[in-house]
KOLRO-619227 format. One record per residue: residue number from 1; residue in three letters; x, y, z of N, C-alpha, C in turn. Coordinates in nm, 4 decimals, decimal comma. Atoms other than C-alpha are relative to their C-alpha. Layout:
% residues N
ATOM num residuo   n_east  n_north     n_up  ca_east ca_north    ca_up   c_east  c_north     c_up
ATOM NUM     ALA        X        Y        Z        X        Y        Z        X        Y        Z
...
END
This chain:
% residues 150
ATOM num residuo   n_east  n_north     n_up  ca_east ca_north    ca_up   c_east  c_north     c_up
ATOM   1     UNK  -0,1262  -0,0694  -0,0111   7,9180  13,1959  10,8594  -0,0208   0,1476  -0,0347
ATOM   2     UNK  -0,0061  -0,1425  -0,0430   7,9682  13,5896  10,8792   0,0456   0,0036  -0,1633
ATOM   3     UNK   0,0231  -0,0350   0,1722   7,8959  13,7133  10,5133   0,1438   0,0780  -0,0705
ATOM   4     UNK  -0,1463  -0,0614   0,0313   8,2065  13,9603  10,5473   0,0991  -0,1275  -0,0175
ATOM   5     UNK  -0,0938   0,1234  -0,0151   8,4211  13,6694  10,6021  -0,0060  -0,0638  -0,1382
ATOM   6     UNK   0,0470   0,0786   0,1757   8,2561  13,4603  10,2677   0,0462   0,0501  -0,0658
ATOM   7     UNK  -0,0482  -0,0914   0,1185   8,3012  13,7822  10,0761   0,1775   0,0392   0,0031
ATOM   8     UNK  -0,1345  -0,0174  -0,0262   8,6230  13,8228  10,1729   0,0973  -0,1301  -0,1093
ATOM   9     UNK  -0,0039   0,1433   0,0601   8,6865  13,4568  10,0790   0,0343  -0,0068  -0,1708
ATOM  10     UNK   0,0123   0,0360   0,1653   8,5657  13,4728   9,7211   0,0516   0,0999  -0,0312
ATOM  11     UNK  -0,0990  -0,0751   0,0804   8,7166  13,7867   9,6123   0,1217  -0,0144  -0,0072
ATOM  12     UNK  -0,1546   0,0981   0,0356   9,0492  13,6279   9,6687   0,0234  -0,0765  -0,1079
ATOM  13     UNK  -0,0128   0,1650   0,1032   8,9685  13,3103   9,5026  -0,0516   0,0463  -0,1358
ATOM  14     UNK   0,0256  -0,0740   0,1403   8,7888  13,5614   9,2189   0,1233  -0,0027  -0,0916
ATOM  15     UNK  -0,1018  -0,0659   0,0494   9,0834  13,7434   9,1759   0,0924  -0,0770  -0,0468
ATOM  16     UNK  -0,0949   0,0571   0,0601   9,3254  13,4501   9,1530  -0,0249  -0,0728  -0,0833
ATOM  17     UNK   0,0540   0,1359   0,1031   9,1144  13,2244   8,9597   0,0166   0,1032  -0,1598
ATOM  18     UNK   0,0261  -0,0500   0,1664   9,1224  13,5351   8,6357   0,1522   0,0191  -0,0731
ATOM  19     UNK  -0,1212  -0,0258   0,0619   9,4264  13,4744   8,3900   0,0785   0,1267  -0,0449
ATOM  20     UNK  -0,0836  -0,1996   0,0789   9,4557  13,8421   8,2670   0,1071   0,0518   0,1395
ATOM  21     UNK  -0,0796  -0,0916  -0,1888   9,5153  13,9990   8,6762   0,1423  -0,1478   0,0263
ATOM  22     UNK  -0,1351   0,0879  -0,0510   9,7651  13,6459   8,7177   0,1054   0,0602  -0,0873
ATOM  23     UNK  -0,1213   0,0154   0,0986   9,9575  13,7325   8,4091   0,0799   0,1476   0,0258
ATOM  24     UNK  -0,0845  -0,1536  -0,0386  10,0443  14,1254   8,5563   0,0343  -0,0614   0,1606
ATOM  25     UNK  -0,0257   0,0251  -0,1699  10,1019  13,9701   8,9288   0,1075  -0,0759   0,0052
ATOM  26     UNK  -0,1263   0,1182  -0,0673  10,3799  13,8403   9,0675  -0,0262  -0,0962   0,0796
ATOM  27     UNK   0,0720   0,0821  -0,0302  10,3373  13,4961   9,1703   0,0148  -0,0066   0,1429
ATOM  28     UNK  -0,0012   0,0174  -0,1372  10,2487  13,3965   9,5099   0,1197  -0,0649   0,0862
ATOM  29     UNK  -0,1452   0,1011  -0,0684  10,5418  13,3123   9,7511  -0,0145  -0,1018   0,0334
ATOM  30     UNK  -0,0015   0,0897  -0,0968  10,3859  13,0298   9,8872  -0,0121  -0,1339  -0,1141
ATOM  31     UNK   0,0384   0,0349   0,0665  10,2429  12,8964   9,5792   0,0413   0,0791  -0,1872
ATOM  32     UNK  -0,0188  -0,0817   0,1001  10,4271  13,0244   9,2538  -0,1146   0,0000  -0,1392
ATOM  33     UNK   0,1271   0,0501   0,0833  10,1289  12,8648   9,0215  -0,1113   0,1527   0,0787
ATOM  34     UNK   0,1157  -0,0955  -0,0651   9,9033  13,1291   9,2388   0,0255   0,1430  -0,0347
ATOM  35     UNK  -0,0312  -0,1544  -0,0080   9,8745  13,5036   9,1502   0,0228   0,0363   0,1214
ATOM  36     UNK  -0,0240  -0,0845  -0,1323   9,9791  13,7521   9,4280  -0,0949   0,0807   0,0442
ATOM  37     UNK   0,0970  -0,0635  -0,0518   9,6565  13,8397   9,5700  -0,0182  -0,0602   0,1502
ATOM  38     UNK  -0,0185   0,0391  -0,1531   9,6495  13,8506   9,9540  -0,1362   0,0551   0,0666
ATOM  39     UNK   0,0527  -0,0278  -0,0837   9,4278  13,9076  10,2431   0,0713   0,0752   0,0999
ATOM  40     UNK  -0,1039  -0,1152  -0,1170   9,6962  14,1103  10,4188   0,1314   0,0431  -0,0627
ATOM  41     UNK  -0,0421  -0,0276   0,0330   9,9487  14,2783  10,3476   0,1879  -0,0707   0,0074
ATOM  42     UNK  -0,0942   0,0394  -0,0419  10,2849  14,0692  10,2834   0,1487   0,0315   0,0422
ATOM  43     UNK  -0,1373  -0,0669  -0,0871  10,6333  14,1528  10,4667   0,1219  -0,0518  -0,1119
ATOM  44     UNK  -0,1158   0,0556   0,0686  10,9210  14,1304  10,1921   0,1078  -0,0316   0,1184
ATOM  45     UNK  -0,1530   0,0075  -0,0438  11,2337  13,9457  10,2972   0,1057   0,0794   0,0815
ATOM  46     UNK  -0,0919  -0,1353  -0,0385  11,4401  14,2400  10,2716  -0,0764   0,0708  -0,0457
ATOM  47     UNK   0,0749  -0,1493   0,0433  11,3356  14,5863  10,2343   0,0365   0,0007  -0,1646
ATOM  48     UNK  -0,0191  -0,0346   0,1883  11,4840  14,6055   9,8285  -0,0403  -0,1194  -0,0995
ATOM  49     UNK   0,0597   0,0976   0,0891  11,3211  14,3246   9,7513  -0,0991  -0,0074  -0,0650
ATOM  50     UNK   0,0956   0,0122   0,0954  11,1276  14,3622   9,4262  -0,0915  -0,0810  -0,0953
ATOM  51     UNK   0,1255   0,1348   0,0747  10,9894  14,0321   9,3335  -0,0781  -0,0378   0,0578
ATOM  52     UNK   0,1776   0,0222  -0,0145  10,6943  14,0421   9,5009  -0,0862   0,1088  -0,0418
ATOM  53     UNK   0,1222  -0,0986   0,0175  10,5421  14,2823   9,3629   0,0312  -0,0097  -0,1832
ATOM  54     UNK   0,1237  -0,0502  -0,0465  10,2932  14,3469   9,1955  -0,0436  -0,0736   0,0450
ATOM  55     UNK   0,1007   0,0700  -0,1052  10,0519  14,2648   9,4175  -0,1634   0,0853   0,0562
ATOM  56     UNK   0,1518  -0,0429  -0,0251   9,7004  14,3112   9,5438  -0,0730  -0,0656   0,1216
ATOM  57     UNK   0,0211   0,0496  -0,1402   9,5367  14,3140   9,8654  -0,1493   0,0274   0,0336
ATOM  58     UNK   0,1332   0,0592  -0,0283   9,1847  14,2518   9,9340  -0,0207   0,0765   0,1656
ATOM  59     UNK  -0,0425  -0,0846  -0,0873   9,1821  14,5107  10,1747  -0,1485   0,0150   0,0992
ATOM  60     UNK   0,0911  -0,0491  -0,1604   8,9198  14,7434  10,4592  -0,1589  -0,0380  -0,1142
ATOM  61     UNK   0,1082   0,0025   0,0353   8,5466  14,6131  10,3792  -0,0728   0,0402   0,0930
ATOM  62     UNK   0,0329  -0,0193  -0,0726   8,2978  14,7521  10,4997  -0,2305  -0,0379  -0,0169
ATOM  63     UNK   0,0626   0,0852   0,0523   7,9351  14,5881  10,5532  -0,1845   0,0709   0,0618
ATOM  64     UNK   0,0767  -0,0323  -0,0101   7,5348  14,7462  10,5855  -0,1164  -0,1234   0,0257
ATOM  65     UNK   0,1642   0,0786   0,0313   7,2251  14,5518  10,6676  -0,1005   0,0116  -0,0248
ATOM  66     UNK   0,1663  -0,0311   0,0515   6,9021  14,5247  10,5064  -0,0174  -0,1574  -0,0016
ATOM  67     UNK   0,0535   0,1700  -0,0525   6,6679  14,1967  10,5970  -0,1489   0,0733  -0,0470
ATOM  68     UNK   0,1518  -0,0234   0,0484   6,3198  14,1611  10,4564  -0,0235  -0,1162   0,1707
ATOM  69     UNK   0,0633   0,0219  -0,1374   6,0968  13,9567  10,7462   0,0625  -0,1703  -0,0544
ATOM  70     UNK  -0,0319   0,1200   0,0198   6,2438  13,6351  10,5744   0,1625  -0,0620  -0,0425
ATOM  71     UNK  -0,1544   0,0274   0,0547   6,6261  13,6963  10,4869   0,0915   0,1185   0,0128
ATOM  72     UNK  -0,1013  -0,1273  -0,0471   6,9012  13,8719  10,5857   0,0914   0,0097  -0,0834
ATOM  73     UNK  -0,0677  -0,0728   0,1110   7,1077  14,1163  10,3581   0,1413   0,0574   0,0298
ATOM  74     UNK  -0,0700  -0,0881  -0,0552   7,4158  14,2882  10,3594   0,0415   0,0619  -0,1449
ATOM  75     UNK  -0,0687  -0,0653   0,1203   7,5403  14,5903  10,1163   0,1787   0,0306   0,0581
ATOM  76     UNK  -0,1119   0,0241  -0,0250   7,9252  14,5489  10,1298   0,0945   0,1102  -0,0679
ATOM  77     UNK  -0,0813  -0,0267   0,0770   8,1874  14,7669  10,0061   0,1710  -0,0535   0,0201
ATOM  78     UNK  -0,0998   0,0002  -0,0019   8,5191  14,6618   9,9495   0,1277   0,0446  -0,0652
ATOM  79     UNK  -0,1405  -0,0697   0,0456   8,8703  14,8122   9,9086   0,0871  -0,0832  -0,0442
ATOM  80     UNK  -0,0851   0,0962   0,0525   9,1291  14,6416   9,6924   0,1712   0,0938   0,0242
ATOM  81     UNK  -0,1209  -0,0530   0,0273   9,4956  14,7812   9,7051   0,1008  -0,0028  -0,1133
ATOM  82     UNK  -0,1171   0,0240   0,1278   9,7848  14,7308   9,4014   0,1029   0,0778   0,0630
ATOM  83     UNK  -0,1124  -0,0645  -0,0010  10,0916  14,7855   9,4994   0,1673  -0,0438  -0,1025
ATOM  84     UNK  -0,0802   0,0524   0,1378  10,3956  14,7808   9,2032   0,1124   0,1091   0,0711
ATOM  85     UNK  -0,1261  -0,1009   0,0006  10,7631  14,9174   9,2163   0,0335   0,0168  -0,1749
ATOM  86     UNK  -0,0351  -0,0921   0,1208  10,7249  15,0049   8,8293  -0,0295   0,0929  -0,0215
ATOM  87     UNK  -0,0369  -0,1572   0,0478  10,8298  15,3137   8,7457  -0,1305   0,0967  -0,0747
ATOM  88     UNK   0,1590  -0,0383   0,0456  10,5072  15,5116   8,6551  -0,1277  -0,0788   0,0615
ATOM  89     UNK   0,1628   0,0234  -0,0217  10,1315  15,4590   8,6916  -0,0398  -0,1207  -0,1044
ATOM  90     UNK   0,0512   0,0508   0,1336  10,1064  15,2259   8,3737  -0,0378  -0,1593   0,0772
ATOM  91     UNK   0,0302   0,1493  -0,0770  10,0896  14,8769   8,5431  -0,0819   0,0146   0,0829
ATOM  92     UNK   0,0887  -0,0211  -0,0892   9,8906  14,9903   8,8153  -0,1320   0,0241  -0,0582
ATOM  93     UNK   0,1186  -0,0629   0,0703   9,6430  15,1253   8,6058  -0,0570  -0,1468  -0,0866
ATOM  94     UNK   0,0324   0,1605   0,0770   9,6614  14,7731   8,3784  -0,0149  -0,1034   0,1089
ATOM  95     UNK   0,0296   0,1294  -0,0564   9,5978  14,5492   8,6478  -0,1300   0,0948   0,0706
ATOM  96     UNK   0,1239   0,0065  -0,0600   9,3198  14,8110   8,7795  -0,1135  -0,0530  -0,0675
ATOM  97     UNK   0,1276   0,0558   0,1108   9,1364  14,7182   8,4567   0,0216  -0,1101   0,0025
ATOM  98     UNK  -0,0209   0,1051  -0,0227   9,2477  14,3937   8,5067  -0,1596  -0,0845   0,1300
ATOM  99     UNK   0,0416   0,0090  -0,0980   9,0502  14,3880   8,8326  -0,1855   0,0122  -0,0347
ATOM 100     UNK   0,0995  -0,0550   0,0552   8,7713  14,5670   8,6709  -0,1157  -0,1231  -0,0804
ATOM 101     UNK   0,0150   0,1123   0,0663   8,7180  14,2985   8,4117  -0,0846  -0,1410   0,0685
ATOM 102     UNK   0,0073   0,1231  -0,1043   8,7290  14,0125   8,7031  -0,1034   0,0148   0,0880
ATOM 103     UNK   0,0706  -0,0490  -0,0902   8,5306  14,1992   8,9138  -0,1814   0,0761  -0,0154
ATOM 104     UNK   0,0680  -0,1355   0,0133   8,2750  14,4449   8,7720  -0,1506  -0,0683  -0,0796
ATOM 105     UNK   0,1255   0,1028   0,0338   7,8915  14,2333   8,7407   0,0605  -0,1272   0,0256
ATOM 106     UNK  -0,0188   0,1527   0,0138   8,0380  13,9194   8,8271  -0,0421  -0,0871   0,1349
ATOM 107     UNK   0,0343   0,1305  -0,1537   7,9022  13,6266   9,0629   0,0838   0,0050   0,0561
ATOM 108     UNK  -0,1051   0,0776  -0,0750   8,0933  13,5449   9,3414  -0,0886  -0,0832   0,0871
ATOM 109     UNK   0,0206   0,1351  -0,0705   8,0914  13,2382   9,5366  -0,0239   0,0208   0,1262
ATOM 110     UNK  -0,0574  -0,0141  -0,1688   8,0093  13,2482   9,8912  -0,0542  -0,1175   0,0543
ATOM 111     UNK   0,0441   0,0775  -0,0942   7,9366  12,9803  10,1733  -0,1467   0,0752   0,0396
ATOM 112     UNK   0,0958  -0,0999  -0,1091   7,5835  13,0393  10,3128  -0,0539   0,1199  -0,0626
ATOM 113     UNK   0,0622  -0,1063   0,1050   7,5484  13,3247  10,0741  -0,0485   0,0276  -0,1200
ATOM 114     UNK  -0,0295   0,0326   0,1412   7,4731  13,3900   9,7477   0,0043   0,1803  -0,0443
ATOM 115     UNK  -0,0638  -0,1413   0,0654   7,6287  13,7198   9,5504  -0,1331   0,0727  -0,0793
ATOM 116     UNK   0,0575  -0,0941   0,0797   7,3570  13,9792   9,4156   0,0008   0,0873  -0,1174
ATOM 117     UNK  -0,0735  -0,0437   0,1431   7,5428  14,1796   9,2204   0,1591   0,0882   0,0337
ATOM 118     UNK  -0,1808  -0,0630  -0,0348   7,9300  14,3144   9,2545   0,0156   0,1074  -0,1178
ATOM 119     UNK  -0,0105  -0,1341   0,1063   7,9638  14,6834   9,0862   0,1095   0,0749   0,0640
ATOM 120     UNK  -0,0948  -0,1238   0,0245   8,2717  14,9231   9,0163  -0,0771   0,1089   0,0611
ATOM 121     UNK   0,0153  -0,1372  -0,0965   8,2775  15,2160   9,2817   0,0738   0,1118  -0,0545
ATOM 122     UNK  -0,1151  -0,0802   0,0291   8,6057  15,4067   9,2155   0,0902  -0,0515   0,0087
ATOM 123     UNK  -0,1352   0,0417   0,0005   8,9337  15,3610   9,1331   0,1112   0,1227   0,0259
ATOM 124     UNK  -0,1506  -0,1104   0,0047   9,2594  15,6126   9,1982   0,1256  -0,0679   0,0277
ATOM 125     UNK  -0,1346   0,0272  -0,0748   9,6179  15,6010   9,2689   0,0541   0,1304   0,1041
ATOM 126     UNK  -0,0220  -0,0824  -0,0671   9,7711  15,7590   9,5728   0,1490  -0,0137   0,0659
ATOM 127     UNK  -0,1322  -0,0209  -0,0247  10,0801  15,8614   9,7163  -0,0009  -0,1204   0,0832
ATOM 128     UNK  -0,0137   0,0898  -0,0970  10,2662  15,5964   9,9090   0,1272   0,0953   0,0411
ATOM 129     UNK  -0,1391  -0,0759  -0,0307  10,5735  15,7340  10,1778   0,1181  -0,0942  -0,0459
ATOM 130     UNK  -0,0798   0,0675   0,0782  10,7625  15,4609   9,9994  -0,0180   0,0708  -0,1450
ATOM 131     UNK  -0,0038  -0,0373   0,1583  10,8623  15,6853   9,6630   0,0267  -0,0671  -0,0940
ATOM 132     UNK   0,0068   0,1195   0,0880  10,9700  15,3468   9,5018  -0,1548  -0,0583  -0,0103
ATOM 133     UNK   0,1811   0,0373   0,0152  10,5866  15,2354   9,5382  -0,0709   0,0335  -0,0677
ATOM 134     UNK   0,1423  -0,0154   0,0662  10,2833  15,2705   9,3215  -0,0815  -0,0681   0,1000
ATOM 135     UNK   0,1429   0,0156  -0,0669   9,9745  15,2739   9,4921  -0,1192  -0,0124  -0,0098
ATOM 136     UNK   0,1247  -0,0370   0,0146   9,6326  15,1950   9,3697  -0,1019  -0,0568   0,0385
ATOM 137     UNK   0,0902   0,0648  -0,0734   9,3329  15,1754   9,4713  -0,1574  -0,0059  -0,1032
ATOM 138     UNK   0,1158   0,0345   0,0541   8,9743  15,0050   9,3789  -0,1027   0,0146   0,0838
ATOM 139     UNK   0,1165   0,0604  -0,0755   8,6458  14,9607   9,5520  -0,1162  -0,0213  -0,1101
ATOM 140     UNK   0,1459   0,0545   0,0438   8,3146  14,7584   9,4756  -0,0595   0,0375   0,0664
ATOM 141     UNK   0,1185  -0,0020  -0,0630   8,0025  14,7715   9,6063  -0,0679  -0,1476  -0,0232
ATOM 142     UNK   0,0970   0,1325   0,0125   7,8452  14,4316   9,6607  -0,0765  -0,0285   0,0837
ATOM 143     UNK   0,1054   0,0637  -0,0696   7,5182  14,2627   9,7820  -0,0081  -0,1012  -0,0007
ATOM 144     UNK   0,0671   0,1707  -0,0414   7,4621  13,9459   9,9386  -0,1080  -0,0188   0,0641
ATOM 145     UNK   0,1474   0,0449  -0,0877   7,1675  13,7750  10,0781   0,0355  -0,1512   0,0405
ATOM 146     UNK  -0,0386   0,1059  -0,0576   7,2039  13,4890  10,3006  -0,1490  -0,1288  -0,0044
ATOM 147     UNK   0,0801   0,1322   0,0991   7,0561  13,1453  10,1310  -0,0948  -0,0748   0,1412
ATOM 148     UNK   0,1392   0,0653  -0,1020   6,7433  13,0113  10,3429  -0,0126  -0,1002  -0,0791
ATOM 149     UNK   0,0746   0,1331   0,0644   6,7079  12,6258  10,3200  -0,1800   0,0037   0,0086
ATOM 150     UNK   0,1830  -0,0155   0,0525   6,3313  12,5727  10,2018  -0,0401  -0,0996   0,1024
END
């Protein structure tokens, strides 16, 4: 299976599996037991509807190859999003360390793959044209190598 895809996969299931990032997230609509970490970006109800958020979106990755003569590599980066309608930067900022925590040296799981190492890139917040919005943003840098049966 397509390594982006895997990685994609497990940073979801990362993100929702760590109690700290569930306990700042608003729970999943589909699944209220589930933090609000998505693979896309979800469509409130109504436009003034503030209980989905916060939230976090597993956002644009993007993926490099390197292969020795026996295994194929990829260096990955991926973009995370946070988006919050509280008032200030302060939540945004506590669930980026949140993220940080969950994220920053840690295994992830993949099909077919196995995780190298997952490292903290940058973090900011940026304007959204929604002025009720907070906006922030993360990226990793991760390496996989794709698991050769013996």
């Amino acid at each position: 299976m397509n390594a982006e895809t895997e990685l994609q996969k497990a940073l979801v299931a990362k993100l929702r599996g760590d109690a700290a990032l569930a306990a700042l997230l608003a729970p999943h609509s589909f699944k209220a037991a589930t933090p609000a970490v998505y693979d896309y970006v979800p469509q409130a109800d109504k436009a003034e509807d503030d209980s989905k958020f916060p939230y976090v979106v597993v956002g644009d990755t993007t993926a490099a190859q390197w292969d020795t003569d026996d295994i194929d590599g990829h260096e990955h980066t991926a973009t995370l999003h946070i988006w919050d309608r509280y008032r200030g930067g302060t939540r945004v900022r506590a669930i980026q360390s949140a993220i940080y925590e969950a994220l920053h040296r840690a295994s992830l799981v993949l099909t077919g793959h196995s995780s190298i190492f997952c490292y903290f890139d940058y973090s900011g917040t940026v304007g959204d044209p929604d002025p009720r919005t907070e906006h922030g943003v993360v990226r990793y840098r991760i390496v996989t190598q794709e698991i050769v049966a013996p």
